[in-house]
C-alpha positions as CSV (number, residue, x, y, z in Angstrom):
1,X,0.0,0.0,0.0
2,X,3.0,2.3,0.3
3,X,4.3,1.5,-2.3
4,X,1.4,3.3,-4.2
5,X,1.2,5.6,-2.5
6,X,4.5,6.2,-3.4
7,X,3.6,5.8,-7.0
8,X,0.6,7.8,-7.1
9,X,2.6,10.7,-5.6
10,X,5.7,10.2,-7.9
11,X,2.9,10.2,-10.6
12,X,1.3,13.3,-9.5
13,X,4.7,15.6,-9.1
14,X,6.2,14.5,-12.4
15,X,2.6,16.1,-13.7
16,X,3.2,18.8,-11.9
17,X,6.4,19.7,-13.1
18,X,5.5,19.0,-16.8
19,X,2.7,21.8,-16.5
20,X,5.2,23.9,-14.7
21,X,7.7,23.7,-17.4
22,X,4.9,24.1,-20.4
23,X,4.0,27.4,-18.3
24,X,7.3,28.7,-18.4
25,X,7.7,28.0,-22.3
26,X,4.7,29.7,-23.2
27,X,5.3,32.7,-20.9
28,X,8.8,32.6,-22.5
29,X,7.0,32.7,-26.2
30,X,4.8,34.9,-25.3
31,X,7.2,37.6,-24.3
32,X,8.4,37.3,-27.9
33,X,4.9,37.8,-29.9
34,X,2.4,40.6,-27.9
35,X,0.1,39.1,-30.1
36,X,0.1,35.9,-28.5
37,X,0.0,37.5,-25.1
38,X,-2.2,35.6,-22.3
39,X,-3.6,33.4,-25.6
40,X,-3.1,30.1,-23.9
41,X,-5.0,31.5,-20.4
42,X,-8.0,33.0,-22.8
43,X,-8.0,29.4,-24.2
44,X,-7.9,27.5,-21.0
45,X,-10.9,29.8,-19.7
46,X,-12.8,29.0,-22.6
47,X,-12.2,25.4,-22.5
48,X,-13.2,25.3,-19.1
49,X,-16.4,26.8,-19.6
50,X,-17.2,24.3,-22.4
51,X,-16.3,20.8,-20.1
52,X,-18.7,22.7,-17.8
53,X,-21.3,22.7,-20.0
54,X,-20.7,19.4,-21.3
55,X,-21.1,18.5,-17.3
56,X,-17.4,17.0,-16.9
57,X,-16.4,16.1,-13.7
58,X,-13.8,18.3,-12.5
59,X,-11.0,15.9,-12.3
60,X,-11.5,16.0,-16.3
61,X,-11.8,19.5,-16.5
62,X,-8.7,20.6,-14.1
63,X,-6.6,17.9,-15.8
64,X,-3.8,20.0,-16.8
65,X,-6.2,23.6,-16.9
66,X,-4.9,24.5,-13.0
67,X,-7.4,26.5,-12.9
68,X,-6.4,28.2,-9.5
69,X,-3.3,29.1,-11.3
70,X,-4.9,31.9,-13.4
């Protein structure tokens, strides 16, 4: 049972640092293009509001949105 625990928290910090490091390459893209500026959180917010009205459960919806990030 420790074991996955283990797992399941080796799992879940690996994610974490994925999204961490896809943040910092768009923010580092975005500061090249002004035009792109904030895109990817306009499109998150929008794609959140769609799983909601498509009644996801939030585990689906949060799955790599964050949304307490924005």
């Amino acid at each position: 049972m420790r074991r996955n625990l283990w797992m399941v928290k080796s799992i879940y910090e690996r994610f974490r640092y994925f999204n961490q490091t896809i943040k910092a390459v768009a923010a580092m893209l975005e500061i090249r293009d002004l035009y792109a500026l904030n895109h990817q959180l306009r499109v998150a917010k929008i794609a959140r509001i769609i799983a909601e009205e498509m009644n996801l459960s939030e585990d689906k919806i949060s799955f790599g949105l964050e949304p307490d990030s924005y």
